[in-house]
Backbone as CSV, one residue per row, in Angstrom:
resi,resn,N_x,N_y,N_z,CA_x,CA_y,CA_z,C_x,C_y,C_z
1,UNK,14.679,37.843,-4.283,14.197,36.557,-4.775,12.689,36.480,-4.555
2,UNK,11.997,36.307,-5.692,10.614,36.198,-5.476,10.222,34.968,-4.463
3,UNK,9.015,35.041,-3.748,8.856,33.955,-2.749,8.003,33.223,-4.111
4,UNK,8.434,31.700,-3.574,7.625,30.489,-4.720,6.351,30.306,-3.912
5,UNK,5.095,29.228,-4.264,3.892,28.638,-3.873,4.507,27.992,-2.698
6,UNK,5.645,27.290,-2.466,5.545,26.111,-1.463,6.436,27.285,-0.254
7,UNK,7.025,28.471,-0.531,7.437,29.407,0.823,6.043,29.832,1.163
8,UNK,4.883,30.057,0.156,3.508,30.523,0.781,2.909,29.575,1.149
9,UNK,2.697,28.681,0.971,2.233,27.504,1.728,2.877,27.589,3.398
10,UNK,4.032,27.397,3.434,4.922,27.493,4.437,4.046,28.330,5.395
11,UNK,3.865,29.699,4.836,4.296,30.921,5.667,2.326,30.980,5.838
12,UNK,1.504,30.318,5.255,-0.079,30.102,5.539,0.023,29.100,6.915
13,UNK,1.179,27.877,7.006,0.727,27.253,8.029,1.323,27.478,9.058
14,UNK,2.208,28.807,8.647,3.084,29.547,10.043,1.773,30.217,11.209
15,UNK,0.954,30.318,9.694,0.248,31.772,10.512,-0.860,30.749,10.822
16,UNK,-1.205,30.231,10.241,-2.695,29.056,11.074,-2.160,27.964,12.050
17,UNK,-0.902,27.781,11.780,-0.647,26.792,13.064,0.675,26.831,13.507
18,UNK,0.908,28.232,14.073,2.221,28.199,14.639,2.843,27.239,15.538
19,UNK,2.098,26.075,15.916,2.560,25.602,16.746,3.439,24.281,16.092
20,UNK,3.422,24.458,14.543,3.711,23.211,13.624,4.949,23.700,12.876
21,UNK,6.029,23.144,12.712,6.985,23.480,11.716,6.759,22.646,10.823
22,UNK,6.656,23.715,9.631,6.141,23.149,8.464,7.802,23.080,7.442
23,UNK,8.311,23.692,8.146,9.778,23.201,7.235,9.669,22.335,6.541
24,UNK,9.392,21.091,6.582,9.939,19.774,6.225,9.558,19.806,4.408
25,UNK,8.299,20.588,4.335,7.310,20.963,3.025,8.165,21.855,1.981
26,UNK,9.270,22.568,2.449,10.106,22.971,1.403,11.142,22.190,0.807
27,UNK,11.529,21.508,1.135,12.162,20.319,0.860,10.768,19.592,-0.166
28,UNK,10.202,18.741,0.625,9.378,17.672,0.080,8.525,18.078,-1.037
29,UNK,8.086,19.472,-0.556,6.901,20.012,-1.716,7.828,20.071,-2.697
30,UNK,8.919,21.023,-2.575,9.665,21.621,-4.064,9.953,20.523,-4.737
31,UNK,10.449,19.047,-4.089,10.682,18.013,-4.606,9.441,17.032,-5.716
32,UNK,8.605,17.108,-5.216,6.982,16.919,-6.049,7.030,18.082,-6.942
33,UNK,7.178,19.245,-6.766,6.575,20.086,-7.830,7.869,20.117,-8.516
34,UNK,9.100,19.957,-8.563,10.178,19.577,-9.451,9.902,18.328,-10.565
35,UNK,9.211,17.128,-9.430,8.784,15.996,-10.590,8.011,16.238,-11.420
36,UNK,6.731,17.127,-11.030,6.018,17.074,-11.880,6.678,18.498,-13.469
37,UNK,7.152,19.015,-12.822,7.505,20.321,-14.244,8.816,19.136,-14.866
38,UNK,9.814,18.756,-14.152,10.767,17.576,-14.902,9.962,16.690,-15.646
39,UNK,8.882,16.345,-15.494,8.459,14.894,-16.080,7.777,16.051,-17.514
40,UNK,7.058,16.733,-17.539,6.401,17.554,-18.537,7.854,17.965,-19.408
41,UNK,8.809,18.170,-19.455,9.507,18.760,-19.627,11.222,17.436,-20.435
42,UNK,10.636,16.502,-19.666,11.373,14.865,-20.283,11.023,14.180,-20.989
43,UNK,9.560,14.373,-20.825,8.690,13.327,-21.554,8.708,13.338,-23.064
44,UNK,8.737,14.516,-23.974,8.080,15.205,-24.982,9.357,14.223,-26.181
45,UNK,10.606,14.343,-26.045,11.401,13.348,-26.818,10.901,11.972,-26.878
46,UNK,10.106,11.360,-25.529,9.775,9.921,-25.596,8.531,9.699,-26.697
47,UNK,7.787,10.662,-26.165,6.347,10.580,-26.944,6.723,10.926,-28.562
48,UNK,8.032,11.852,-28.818,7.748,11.914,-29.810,8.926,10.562,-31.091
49,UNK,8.849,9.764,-29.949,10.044,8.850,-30.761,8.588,7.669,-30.744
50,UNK,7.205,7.901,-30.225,6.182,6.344,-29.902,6.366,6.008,-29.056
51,UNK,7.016,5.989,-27.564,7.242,5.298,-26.463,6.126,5.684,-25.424
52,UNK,5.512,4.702,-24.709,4.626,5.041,-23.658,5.959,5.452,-22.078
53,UNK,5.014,5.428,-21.309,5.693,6.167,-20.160,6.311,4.700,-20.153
54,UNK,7.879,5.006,-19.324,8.467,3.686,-18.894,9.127,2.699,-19.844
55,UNK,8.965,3.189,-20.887,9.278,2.269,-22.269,10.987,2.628,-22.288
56,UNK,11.161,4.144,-22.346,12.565,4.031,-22.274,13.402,3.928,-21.499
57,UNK,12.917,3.633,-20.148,13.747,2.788,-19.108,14.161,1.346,-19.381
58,UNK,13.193,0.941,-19.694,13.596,-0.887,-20.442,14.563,-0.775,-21.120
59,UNK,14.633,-0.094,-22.606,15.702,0.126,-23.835,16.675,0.437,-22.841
60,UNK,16.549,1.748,-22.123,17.974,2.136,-21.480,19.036,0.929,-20.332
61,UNK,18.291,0.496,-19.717,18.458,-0.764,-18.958,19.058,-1.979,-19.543
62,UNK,18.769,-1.948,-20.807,19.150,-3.307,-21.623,20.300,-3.120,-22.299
63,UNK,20.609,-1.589,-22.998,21.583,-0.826,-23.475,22.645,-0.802,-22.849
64,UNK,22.335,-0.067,-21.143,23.518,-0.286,-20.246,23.832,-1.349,-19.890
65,UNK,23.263,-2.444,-20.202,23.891,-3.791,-19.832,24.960,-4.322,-20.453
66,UNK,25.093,-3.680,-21.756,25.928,-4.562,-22.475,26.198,-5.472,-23.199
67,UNK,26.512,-5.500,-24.270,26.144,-6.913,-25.287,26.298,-8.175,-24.448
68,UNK,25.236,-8.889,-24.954,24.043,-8.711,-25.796,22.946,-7.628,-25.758
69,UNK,22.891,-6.867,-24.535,22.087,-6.333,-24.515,20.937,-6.975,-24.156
70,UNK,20.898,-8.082,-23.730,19.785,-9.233,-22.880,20.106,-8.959,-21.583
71,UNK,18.289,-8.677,-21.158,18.351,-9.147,-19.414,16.728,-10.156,-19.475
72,UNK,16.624,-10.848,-18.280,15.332,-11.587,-18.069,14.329,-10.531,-17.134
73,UNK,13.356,-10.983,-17.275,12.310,-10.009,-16.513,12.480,-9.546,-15.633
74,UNK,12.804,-10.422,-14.789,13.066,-10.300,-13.067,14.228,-9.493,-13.149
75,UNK,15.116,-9.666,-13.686,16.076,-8.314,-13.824,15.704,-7.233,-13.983
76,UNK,15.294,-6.865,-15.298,14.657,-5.852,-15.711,13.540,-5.046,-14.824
77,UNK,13.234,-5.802,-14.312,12.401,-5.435,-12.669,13.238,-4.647,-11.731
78,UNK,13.758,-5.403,-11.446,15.159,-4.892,-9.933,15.725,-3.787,-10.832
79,UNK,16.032,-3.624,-12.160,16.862,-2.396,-12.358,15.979,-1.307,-12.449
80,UNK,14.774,-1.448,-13.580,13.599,-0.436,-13.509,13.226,0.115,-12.353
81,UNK,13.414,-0.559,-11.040,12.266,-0.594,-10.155,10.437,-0.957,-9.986
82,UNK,10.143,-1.497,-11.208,8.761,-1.699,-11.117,8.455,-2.980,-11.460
83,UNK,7.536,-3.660,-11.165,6.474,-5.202,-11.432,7.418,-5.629,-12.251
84,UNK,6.761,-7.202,-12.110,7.557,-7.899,-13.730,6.266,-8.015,-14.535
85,UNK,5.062,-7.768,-13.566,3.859,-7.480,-14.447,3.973,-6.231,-15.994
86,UNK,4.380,-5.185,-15.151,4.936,-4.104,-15.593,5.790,-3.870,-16.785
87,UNK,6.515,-4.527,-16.246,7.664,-4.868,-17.352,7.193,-6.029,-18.406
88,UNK,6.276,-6.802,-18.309,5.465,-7.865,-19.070,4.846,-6.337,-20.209
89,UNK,4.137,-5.757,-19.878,3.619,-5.120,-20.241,4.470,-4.380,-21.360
90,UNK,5.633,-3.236,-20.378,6.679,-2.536,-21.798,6.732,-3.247,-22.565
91,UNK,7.513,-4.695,-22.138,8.079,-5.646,-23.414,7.115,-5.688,-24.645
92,UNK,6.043,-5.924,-24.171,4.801,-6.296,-25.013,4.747,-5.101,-26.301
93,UNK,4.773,-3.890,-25.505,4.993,-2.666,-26.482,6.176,-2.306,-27.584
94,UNK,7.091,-2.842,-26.892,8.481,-2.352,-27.218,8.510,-3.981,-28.635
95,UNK,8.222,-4.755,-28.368,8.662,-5.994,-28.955,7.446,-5.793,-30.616
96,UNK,6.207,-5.237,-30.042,5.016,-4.967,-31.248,6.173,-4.035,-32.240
97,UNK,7.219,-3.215,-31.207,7.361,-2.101,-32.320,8.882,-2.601,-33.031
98,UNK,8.780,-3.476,-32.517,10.220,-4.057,-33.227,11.722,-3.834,-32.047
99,UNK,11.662,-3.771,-31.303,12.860,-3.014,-30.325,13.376,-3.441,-29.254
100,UNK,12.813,-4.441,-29.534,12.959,-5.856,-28.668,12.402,-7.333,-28.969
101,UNK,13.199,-7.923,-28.292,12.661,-9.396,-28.875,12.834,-10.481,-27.240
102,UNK,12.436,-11.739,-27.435,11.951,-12.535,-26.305,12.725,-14.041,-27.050
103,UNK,13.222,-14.415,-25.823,14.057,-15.875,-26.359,14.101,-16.625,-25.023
104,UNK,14.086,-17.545,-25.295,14.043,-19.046,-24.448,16.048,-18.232,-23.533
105,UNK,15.861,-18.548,-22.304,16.877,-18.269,-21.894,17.406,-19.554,-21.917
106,UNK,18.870,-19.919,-22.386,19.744,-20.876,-22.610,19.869,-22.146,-21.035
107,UNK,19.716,-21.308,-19.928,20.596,-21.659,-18.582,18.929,-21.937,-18.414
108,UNK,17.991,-21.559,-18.484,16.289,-22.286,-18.083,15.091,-21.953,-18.931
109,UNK,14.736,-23.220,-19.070,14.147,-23.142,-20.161,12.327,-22.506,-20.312
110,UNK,11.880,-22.076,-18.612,11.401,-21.903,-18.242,10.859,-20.097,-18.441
111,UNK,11.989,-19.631,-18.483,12.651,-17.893,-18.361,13.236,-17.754,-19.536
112,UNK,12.738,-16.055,-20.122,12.997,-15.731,-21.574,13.834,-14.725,-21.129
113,UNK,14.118,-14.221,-22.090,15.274,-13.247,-22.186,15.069,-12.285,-22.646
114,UNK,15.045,-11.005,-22.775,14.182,-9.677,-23.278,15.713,-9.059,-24.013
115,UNK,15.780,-8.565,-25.141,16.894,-8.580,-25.766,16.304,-7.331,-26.718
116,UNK,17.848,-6.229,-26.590,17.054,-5.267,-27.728,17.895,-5.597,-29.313
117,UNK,16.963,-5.306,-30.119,17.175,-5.428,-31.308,17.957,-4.700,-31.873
118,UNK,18.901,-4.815,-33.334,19.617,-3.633,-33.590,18.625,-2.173,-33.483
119,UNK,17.348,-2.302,-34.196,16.612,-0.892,-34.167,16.573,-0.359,-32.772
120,UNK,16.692,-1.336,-31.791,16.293,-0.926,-30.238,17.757,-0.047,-30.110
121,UNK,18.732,-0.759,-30.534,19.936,-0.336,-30.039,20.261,0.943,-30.635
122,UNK,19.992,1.096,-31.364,19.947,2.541,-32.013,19.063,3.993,-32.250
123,UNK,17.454,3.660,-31.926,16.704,4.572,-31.104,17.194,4.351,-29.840
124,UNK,17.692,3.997,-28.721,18.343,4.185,-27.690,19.215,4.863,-27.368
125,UNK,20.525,4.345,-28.224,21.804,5.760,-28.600,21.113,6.781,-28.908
126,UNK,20.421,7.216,-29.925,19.844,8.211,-30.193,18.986,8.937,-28.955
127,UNK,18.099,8.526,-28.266,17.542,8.785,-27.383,17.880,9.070,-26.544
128,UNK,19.284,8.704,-25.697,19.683,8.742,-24.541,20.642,10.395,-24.966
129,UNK,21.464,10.127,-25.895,21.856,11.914,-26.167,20.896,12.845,-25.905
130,UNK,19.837,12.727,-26.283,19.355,13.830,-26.311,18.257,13.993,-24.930
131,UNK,17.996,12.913,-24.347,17.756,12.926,-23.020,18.764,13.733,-21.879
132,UNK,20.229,12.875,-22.211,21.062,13.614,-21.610,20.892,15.373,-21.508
133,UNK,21.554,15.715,-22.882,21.264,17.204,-23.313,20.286,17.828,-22.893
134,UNK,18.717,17.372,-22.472,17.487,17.984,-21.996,17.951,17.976,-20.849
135,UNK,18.465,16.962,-19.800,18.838,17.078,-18.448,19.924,17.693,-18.246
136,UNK,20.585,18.427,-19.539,21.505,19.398,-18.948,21.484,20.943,-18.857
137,UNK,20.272,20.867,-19.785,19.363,21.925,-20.030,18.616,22.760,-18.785
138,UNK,18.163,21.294,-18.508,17.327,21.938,-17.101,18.302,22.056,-16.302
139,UNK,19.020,21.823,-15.856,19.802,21.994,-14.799,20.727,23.365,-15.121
140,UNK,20.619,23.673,-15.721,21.865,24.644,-16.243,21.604,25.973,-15.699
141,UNK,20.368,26.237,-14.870,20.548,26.811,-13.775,21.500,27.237,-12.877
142,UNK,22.017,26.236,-12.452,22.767,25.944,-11.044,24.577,25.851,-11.928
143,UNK,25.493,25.583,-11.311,26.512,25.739,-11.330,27.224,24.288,-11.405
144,UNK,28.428,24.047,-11.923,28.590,22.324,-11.704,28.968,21.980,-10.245
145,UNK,29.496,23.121,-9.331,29.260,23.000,-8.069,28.289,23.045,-7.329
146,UNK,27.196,23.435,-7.685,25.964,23.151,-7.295,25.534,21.801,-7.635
147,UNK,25.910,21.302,-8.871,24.977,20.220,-9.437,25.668,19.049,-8.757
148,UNK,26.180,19.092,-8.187,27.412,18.122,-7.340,27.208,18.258,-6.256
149,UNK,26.618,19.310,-5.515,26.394,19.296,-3.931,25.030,19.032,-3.960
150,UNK,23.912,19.332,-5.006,22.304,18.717,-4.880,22.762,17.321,-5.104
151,UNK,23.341,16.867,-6.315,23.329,15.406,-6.314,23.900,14.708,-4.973
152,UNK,24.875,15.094,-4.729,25.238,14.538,-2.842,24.057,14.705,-1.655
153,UNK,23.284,15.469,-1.781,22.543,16.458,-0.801,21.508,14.724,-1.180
154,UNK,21.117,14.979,-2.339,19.799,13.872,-3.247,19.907,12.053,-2.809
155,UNK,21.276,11.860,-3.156,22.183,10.565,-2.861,22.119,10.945,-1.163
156,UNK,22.710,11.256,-0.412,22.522,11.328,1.177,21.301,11.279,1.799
157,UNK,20.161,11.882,1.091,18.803,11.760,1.348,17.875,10.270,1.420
158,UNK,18.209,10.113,0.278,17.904,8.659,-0.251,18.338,7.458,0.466
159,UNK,19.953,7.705,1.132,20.224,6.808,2.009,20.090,6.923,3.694
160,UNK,19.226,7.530,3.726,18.298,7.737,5.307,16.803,7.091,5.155
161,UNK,16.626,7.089,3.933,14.738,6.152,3.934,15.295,5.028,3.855
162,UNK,14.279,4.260,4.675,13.808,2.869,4.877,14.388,2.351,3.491
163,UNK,14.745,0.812,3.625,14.916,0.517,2.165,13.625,-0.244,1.708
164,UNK,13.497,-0.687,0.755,12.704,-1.003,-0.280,12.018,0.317,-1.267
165,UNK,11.470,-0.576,-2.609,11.675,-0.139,-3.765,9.675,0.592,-4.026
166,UNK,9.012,-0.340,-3.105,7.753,0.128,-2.956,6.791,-0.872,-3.819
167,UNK,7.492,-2.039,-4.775,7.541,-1.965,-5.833,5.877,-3.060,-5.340
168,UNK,5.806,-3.725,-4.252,5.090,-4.554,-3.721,3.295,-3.652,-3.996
169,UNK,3.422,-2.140,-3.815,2.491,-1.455,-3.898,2.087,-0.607,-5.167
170,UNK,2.736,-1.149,-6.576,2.591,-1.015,-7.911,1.900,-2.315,-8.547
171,UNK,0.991,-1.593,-8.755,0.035,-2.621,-9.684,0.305,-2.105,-11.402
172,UNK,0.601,-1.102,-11.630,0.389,-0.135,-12.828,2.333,0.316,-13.552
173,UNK,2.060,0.567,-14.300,3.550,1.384,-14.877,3.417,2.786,-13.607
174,UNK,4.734,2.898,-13.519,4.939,4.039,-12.590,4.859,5.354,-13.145
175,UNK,3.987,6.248,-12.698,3.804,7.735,-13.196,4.898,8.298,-13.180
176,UNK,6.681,7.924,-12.857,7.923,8.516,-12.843,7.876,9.647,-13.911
177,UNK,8.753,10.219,-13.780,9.577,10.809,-14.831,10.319,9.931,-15.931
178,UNK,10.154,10.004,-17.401,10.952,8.882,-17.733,12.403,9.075,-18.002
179,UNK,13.107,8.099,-17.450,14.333,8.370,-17.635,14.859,8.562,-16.036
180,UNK,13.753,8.052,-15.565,14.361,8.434,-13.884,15.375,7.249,-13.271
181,UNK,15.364,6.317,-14.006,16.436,5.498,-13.664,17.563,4.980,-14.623
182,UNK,17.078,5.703,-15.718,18.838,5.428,-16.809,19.414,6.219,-15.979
């Protein structure tokens, strides 16, 4: 097995600072340099359907909800994970392009309702297949017993950090991967 950048990294701070286990960096690094080749590698269906980063988390979010296919901001927040600034923002994009729409919510009259349109609902279906299919692509590496013991390994990880969403320290759309939370 060829050694990767982050076993040489490793094995540079073995030798400059043996007194440090740098373990923790094969884990964490491979995990960063996974996001970043996943996100290059996810993105290219979004961009080429017009969607900015984060755009098809909204559609997907609203899709999995279920007819109507309406959620309010603050929802759409907690499921995305990011701002309702943020999400002010997708809508804004998504709604110019037709793929969503904004309505007086019934129960307050105060709070709108972010609702995808039939076109939304159907670049979405469309989108999410073939999102899927790319994420099965990449993975197709590994084995479905593998892809079942990283996803446990991933899920077990996740539930040892601190909770919160971070979301307090996003001013901006999140540089994610898109599709990191359909």
């Amino acid at each position: 097995m060829q050694t990767d950048a982050i076993t040489a990294i490793v094995e540079q701070w073995k030798h400059e600072r043996p007194d440090l286990d740098a373990a923790p960096m094969l884990v964490i690094g491979r995990l960063f340099r996974l996001t970043e080749v996943l996100d290059q590698r996810l993105r290219p269906p979004f961009q080429a359907a017009g969607l900015g980063g984060g755009d098809f988390d909204v559609l997907a979010a609203l899709r999995r909800s279920g007819e109507p296919y309406a959620l309010s901001a603050g929802e759409l927040s907690r499921t995305v994970l990011v701002t309702t600034g943020a999400i002010s923002k997708r809508v804004d994009r998504l709604e110019a392009r037709g793929l969503v729409s904004r309505s007086v919510a019934e129960s307050d009259s105060r709070g709108r309702l972010i609702t995808l349109t039939a076109e939304g609902v159907e670049l979405t279906d469309e989108l999410i297949a073939v999102h899927l299919d790319n994420q099965r692509r990449l993975l197709s590496g590994l084995s479905a017993d593998e892809r079942t013991q990283l996803a446990a390994l991933l899920e077990r990880l996740a539930s040892t950090l601190p909770e919160g969403d971070g979301r307090a320290d996003r001013t901006s759309p999140r540089p994610d991967p898109p599709g990191a939370t359909t």
